[in-house]
PyMOL Python script that loads the backbone (N, CA, C, O; Angstrom):
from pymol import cmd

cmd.read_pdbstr("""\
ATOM      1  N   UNK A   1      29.052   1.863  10.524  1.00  0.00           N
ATOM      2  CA  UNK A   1      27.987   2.784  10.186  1.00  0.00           C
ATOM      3  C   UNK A   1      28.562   3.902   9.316  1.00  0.00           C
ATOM      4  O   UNK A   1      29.336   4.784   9.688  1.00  0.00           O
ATOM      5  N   UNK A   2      27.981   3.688   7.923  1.00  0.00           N
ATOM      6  CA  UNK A   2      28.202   5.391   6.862  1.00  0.00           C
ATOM      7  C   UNK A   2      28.043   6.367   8.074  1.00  0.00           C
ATOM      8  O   UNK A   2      27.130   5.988   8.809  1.00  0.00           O
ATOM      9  N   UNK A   3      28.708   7.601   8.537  1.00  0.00           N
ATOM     10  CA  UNK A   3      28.093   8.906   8.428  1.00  0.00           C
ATOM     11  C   UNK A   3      28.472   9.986   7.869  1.00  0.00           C
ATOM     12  O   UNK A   3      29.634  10.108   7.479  1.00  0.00           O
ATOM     13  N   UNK A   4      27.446  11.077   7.716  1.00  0.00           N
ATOM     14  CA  UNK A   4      28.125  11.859   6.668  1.00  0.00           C
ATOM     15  C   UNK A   4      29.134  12.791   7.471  1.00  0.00           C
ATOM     16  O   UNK A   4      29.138  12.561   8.680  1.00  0.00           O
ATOM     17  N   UNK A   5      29.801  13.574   7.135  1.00  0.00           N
ATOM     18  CA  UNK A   5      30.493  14.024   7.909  1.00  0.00           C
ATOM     19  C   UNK A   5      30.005  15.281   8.882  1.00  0.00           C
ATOM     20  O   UNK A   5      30.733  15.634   9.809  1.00  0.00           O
ATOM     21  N   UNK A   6      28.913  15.844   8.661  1.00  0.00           N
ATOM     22  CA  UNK A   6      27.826  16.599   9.246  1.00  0.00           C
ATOM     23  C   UNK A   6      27.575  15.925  10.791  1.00  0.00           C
ATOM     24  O   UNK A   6      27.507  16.528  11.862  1.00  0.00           O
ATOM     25  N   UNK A   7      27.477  14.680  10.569  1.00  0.00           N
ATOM     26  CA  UNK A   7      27.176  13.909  11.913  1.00  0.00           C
ATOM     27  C   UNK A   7      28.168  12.870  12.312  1.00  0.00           C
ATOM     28  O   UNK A   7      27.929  11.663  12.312  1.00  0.00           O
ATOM     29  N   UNK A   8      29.771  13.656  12.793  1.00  0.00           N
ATOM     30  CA  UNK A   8      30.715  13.529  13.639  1.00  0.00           C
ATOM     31  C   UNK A   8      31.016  14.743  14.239  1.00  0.00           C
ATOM     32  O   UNK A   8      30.649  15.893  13.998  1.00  0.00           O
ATOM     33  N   UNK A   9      31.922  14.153  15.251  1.00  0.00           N
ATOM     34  CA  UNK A   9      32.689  15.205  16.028  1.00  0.00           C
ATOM     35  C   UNK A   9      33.841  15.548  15.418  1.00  0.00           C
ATOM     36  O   UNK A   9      34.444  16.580  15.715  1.00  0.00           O
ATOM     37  N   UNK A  10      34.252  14.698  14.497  1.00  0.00           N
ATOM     38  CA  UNK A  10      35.485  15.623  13.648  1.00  0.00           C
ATOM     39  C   UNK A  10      35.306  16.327  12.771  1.00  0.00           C
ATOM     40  O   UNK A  10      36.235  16.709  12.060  1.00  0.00           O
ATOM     41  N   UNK A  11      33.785  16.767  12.546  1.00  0.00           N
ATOM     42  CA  UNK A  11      33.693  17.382  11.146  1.00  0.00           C
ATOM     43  C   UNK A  11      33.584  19.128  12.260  1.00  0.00           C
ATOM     44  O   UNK A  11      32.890  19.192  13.275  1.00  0.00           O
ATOM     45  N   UNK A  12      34.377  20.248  11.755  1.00  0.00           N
ATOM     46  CA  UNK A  12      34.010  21.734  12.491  1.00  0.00           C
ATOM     47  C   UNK A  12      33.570  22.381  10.718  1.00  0.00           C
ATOM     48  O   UNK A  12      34.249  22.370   9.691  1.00  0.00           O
ATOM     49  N   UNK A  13      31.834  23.012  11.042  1.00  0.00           N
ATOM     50  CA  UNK A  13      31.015  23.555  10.307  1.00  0.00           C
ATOM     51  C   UNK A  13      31.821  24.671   9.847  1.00  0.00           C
ATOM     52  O   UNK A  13      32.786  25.022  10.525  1.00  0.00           O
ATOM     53  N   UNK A  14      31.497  25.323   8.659  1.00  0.00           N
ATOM     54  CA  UNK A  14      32.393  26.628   7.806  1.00  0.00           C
ATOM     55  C   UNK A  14      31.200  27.557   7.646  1.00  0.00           C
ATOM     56  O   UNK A  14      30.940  28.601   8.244  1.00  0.00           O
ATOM     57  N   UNK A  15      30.454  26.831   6.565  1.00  0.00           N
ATOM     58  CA  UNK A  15      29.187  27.204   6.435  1.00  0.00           C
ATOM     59  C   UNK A  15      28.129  26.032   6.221  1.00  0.00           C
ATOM     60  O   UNK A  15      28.376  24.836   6.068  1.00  0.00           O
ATOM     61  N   UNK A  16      26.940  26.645   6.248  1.00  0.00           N
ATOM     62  CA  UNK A  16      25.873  25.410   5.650  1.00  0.00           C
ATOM     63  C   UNK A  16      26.273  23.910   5.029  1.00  0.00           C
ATOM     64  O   UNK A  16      25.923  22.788   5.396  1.00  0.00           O
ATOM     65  N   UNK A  17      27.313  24.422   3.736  1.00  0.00           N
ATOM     66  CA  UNK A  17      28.010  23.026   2.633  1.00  0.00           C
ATOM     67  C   UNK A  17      29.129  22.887   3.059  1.00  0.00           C
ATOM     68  O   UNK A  17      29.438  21.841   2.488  1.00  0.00           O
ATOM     69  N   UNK A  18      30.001  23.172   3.660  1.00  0.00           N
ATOM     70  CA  UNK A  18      30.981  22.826   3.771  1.00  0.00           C
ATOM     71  C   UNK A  18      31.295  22.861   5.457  1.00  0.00           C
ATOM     72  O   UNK A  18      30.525  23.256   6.332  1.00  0.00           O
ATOM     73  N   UNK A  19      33.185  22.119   5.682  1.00  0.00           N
ATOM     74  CA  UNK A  19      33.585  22.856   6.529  1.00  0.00           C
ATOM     75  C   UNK A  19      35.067  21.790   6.798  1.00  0.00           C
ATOM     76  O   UNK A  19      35.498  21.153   5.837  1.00  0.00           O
ATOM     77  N   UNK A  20      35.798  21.681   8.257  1.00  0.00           N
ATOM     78  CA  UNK A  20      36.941  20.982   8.017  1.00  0.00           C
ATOM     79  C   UNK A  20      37.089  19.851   9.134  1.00  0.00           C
ATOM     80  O   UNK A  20      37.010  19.718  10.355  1.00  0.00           O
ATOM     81  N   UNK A  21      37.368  19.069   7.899  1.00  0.00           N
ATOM     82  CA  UNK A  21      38.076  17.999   8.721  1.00  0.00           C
ATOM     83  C   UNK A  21      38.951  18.128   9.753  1.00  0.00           C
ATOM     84  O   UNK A  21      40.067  18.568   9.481  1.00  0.00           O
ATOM     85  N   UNK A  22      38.555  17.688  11.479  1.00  0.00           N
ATOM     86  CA  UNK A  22      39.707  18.169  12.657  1.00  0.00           C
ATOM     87  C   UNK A  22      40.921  17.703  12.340  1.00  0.00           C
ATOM     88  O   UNK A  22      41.957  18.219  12.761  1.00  0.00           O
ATOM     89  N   UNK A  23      40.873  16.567  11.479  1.00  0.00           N
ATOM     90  CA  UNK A  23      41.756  15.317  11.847  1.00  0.00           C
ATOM     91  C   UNK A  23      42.799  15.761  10.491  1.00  0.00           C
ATOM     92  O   UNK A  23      44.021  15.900  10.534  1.00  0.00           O
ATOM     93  N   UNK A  24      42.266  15.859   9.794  1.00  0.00           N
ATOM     94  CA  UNK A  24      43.151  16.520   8.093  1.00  0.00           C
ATOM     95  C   UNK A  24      43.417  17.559   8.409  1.00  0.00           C
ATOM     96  O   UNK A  24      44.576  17.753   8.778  1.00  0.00           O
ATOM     97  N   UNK A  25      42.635  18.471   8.400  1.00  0.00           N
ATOM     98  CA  UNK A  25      42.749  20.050   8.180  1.00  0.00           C
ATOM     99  C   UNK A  25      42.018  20.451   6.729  1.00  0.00           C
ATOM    100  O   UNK A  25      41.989  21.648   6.444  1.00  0.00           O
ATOM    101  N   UNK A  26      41.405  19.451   5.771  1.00  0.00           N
ATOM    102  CA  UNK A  26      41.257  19.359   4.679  1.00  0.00           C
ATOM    103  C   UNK A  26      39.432  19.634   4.698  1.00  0.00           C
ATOM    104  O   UNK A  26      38.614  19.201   5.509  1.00  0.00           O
ATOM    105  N   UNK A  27      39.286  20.214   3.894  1.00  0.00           N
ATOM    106  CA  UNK A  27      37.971  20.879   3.256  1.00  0.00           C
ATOM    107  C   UNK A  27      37.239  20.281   2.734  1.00  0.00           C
ATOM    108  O   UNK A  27      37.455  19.994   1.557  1.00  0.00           O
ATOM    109  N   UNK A  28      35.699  19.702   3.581  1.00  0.00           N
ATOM    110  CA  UNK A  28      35.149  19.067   3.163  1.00  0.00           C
ATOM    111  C   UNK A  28      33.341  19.269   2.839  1.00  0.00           C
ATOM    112  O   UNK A  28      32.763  20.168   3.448  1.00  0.00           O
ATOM    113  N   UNK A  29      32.779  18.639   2.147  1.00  0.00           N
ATOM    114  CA  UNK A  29      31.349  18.625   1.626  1.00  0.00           C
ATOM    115  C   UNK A  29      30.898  18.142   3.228  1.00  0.00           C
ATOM    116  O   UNK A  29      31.507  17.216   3.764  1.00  0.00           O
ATOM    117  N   UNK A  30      29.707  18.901   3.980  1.00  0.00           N
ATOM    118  CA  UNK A  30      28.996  18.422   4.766  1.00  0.00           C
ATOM    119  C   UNK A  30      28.411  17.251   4.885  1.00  0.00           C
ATOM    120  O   UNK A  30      28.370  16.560   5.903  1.00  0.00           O
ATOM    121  N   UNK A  31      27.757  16.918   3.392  1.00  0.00           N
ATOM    122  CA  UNK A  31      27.190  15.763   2.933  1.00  0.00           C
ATOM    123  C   UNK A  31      27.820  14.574   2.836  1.00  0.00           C
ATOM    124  O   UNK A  31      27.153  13.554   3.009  1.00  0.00           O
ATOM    125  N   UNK A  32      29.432  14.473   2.495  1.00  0.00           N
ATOM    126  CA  UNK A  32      30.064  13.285   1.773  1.00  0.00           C
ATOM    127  C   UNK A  32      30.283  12.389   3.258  1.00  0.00           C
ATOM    128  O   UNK A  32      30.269  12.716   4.445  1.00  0.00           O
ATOM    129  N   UNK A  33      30.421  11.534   2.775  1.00  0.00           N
ATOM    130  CA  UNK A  33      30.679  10.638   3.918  1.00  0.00           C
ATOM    131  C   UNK A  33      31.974  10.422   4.581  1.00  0.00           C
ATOM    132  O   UNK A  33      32.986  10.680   3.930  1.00  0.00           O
ATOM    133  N   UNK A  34      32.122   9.841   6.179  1.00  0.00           N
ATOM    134  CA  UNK A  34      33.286  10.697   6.548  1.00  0.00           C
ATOM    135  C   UNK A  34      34.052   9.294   6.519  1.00  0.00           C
ATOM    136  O   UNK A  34      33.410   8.349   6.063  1.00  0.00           O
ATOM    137  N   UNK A  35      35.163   9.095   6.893  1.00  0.00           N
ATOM    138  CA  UNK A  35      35.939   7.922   6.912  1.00  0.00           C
ATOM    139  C   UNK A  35      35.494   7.012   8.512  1.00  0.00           C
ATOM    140  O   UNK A  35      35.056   7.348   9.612  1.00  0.00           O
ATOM    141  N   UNK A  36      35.862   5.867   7.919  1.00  0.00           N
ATOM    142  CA  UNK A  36      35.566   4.834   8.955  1.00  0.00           C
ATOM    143  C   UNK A  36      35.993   4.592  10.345  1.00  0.00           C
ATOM    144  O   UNK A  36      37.028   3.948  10.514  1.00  0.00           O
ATOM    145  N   UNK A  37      35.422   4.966  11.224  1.00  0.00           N
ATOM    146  CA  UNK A  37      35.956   4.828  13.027  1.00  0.00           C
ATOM    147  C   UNK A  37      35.818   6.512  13.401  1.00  0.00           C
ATOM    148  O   UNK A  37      36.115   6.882  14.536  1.00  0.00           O
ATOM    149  N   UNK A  38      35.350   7.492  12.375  1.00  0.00           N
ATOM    150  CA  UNK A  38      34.751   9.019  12.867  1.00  0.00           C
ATOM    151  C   UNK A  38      33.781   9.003  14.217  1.00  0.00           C
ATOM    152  O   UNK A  38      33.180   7.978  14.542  1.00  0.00           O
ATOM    153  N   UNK A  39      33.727   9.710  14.647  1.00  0.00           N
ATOM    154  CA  UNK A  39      33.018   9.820  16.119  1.00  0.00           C
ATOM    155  C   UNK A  39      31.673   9.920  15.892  1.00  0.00           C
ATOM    156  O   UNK A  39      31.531  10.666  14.922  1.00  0.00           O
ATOM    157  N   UNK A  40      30.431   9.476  16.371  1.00  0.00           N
ATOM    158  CA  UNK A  40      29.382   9.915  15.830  1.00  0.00           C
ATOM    159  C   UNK A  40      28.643  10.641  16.887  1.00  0.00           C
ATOM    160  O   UNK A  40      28.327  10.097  17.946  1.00  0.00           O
ATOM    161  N   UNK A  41      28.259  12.360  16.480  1.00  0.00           N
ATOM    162  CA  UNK A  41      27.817  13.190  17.029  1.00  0.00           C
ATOM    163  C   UNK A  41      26.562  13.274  18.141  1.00  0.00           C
ATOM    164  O   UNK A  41      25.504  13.464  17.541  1.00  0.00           O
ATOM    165  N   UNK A  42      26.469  13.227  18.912  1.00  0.00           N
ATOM    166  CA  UNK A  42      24.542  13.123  19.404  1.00  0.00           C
ATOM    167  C   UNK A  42      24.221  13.938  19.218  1.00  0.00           C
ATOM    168  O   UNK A  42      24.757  14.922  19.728  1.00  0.00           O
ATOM    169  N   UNK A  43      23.114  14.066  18.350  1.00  0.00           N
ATOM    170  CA  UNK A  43      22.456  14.389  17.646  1.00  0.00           C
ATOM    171  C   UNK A  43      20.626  14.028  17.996  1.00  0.00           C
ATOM    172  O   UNK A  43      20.533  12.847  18.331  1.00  0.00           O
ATOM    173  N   UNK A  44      19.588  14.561  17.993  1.00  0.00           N
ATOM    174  CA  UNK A  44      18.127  13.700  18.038  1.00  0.00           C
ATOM    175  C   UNK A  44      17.859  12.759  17.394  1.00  0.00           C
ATOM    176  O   UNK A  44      17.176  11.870  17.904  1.00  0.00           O
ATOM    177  N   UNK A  45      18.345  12.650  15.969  1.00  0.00           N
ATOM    178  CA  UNK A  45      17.733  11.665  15.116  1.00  0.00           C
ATOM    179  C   UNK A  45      18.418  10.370  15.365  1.00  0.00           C
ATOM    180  O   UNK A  45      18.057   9.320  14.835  1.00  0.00           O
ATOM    181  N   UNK A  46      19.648  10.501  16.375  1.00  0.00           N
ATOM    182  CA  UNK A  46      20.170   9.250  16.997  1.00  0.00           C
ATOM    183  C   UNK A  46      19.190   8.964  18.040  1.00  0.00           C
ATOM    184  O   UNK A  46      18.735   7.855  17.762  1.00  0.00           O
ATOM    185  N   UNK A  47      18.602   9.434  19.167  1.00  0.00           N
ATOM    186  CA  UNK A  47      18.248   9.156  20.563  1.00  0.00           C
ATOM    187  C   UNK A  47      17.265   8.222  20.033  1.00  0.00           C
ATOM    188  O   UNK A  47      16.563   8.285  19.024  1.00  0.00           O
ATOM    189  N   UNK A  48      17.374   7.365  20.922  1.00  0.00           N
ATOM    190  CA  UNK A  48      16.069   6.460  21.717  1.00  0.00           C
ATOM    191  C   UNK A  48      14.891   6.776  21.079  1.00  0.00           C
ATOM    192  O   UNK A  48      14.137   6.271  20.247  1.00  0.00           O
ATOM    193  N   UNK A  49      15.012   8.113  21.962  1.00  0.00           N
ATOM    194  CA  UNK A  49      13.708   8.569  22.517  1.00  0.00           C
ATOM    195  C   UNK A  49      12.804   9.415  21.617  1.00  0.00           C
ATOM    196  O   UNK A  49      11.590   9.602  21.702  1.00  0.00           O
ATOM    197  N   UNK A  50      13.857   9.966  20.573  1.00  0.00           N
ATOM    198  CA  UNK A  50      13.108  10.722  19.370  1.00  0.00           C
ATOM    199  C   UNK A  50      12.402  10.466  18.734  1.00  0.00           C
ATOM    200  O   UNK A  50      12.835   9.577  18.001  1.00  0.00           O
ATOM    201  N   UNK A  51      10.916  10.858  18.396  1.00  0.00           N
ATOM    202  CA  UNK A  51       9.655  10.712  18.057  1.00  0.00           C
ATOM    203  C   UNK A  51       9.977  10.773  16.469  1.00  0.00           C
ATOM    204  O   UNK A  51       9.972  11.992  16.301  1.00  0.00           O
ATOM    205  N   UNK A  52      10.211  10.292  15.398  1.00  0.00           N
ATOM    206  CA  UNK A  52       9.785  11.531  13.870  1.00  0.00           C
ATOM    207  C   UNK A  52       8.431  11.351  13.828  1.00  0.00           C
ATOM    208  O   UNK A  52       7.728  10.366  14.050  1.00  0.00           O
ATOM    209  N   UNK A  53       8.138  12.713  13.434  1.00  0.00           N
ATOM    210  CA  UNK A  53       6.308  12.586  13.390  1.00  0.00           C
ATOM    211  C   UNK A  53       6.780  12.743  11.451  1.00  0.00           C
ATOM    212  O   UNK A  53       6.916  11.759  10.724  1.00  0.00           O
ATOM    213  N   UNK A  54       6.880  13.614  11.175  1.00  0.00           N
ATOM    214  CA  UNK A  54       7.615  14.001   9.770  1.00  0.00           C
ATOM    215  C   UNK A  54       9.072  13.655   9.252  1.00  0.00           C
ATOM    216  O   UNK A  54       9.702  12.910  10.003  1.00  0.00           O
ATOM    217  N   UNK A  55       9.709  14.065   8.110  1.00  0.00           N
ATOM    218  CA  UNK A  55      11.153  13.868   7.572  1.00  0.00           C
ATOM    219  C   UNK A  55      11.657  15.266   8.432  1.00  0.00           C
ATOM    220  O   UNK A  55      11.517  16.486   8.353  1.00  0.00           O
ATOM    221  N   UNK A  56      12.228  14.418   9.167  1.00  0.00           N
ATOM    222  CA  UNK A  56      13.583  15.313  10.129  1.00  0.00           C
ATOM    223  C   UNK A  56      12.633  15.985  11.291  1.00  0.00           C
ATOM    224  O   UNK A  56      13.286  16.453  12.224  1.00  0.00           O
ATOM    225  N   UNK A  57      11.547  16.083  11.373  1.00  0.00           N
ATOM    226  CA  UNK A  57      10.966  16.975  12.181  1.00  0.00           C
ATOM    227  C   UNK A  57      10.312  15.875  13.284  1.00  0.00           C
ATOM    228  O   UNK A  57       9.782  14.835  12.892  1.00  0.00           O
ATOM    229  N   UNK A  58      10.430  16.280  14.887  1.00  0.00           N
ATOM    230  CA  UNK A  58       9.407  15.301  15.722  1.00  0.00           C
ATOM    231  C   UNK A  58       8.916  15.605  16.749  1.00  0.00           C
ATOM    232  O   UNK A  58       8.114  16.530  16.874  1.00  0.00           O
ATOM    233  N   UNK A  59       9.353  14.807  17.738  1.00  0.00           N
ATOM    234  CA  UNK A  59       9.200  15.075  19.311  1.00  0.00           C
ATOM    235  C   UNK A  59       9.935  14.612  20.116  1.00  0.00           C
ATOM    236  O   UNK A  59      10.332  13.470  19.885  1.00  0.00           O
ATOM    237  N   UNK A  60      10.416  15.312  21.391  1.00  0.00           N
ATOM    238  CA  UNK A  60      11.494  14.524  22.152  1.00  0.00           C
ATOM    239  C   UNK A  60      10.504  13.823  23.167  1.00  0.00           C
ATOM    240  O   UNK A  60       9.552  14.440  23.645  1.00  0.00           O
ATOM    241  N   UNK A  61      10.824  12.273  23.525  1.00  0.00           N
ATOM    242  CA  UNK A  61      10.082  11.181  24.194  1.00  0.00           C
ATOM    243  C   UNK A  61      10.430  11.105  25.024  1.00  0.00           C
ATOM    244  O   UNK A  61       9.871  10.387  25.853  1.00  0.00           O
ATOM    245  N   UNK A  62      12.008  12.062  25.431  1.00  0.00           N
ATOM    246  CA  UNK A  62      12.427  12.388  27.080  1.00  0.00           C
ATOM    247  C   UNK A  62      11.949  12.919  28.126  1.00  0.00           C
ATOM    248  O   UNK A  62      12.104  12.536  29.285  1.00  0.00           O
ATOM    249  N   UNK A  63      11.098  14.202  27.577  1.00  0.00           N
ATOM    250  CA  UNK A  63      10.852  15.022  28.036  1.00  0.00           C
ATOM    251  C   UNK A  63       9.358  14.788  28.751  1.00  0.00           C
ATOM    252  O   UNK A  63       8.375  14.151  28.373  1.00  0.00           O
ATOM    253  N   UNK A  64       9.651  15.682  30.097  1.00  0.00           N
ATOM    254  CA  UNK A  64       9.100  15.666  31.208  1.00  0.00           C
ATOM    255  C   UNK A  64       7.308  16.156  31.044  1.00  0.00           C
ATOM    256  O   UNK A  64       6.164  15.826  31.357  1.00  0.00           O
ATOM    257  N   UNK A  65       8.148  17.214  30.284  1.00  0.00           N
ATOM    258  CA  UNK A  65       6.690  18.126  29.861  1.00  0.00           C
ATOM    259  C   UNK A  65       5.754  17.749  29.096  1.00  0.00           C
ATOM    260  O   UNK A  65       5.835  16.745  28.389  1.00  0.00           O
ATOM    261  N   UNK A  66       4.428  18.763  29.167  1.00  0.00           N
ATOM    262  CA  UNK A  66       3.683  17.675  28.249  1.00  0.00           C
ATOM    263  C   UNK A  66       3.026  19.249  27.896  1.00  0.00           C
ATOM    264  O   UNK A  66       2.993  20.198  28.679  1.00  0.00           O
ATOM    265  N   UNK A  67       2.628  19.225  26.779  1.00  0.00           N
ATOM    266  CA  UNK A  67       2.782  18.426  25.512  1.00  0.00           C
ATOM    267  C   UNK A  67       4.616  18.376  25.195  1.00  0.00           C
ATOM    268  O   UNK A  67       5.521  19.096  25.618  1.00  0.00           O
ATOM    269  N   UNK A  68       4.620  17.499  24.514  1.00  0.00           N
ATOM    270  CA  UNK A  68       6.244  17.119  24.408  1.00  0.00           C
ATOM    271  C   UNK A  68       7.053  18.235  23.292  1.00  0.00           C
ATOM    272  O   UNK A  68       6.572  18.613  22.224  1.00  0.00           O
ATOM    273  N   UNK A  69       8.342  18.618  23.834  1.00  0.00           N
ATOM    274  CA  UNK A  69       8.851  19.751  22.922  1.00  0.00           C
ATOM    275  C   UNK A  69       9.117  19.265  21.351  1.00  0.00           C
ATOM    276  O   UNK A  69       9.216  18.111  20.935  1.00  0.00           O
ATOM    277  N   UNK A  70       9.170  20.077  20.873  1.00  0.00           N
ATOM    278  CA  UNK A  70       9.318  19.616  19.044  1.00  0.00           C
ATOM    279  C   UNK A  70      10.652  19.638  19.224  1.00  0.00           C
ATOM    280  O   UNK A  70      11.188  20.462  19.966  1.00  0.00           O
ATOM    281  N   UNK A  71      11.516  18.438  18.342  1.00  0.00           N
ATOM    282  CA  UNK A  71      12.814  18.259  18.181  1.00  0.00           C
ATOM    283  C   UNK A  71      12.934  18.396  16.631  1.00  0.00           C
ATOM    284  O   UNK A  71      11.984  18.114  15.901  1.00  0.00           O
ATOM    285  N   UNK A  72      14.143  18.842  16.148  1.00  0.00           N
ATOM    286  CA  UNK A  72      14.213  18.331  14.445  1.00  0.00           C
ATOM    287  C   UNK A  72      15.420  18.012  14.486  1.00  0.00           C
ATOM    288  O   UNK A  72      16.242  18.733  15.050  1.00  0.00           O
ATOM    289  N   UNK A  73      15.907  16.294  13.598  1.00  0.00           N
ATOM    290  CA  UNK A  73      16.589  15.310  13.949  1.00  0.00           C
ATOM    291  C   UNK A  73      17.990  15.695  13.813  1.00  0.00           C
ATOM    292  O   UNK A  73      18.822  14.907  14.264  1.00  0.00           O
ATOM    293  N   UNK A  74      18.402  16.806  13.252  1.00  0.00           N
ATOM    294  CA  UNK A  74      19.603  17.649  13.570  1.00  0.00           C
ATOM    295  C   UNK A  74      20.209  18.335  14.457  1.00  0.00           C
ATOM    296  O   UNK A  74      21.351  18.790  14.520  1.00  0.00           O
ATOM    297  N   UNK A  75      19.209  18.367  15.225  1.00  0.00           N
ATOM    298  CA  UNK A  75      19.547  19.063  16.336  1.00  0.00           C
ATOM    299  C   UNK A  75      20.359  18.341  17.176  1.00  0.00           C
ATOM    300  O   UNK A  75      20.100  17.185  17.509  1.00  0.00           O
ATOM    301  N   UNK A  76      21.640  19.150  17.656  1.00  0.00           N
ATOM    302  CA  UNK A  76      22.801  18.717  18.296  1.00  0.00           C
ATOM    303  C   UNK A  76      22.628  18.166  19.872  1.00  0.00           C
ATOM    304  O   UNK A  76      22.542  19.062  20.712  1.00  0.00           O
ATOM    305  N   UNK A  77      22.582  17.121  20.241  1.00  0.00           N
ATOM    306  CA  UNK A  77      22.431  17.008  21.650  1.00  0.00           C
ATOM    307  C   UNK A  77      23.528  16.549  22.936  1.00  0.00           C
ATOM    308  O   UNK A  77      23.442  15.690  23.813  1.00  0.00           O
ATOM    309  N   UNK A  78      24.675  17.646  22.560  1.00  0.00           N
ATOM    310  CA  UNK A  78      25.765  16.937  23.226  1.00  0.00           C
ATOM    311  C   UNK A  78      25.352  17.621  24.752  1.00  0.00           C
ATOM    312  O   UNK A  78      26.034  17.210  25.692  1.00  0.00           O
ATOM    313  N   UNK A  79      24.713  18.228  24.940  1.00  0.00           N
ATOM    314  CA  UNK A  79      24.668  19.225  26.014  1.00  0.00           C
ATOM    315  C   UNK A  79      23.523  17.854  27.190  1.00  0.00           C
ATOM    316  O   UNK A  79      23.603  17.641  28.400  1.00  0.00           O
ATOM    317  N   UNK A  80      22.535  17.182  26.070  1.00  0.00           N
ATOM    318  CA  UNK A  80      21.095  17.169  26.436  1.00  0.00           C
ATOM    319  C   UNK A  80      21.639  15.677  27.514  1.00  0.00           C
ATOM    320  O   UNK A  80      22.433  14.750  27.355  1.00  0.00           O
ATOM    321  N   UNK A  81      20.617  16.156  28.708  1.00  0.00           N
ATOM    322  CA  UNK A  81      20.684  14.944  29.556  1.00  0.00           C
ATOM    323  C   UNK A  81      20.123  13.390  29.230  1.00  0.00           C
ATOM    324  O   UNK A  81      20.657  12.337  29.577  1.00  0.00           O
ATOM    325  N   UNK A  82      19.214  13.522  28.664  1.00  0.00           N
ATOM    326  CA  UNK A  82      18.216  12.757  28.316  1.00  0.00           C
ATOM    327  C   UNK A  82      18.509  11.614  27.241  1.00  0.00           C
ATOM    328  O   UNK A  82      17.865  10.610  26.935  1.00  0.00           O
ATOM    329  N   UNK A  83      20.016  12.267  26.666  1.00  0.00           N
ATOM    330  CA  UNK A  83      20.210  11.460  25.685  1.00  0.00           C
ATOM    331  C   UNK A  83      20.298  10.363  25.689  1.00  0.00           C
ATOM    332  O   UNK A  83      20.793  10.056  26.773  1.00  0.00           O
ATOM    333  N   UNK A  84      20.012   9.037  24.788  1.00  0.00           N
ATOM    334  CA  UNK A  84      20.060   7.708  25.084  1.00  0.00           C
ATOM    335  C   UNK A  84      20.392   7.427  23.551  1.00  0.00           C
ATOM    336  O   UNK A  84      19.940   8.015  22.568  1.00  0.00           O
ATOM    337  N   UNK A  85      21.270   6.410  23.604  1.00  0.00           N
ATOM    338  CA  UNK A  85      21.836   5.675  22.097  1.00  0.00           C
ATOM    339  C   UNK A  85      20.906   4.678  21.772  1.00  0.00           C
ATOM    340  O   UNK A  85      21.058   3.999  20.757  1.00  0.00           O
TER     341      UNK A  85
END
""", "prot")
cmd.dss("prot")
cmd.show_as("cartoon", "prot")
cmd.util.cbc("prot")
cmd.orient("prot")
């Protein structure tokens, strides 16, 4: 699986465009793609359960509550119980 480097665990954020490779130390585009066997982050737009109603924007399909909380597919979910691959 391409990912960009935005969506691993070896990529640590700088700013918005950039930030560094754990594994290099080397300075990289958020966007570019990361090398092959990188960790891939959980994230919403991975889960199961994530709704997109829109581009990047949705609903989480975990959740208990109703009406269902708005997710947007960036959003980091290493914390979230619910997560499912």
């Amino acid at each position: 699986m391409n990912l960009a480097y935005r969506d691993t665990r070896e990529f640590v954020p700088v700013d918005a465009d950039k930030g560094l490779d754990r594994l290099t130390g080397a300075m990289v585009s958020a966007d570019s793609l990361a090398p092959a066997g990188y960790t891939r982050l959980p994230k919403c737009k991975f889960c199961s359960k994530y709704l997109e109603s829109e581009t990047n924007i949705g609903t989480c399909g975990a959740s208990a509550h109703e009406p269902k909380f708005m997710a947007y597919g960036d959003m980091t979910a290493v914390t979230c119980e619910m997560f499912a691959d």
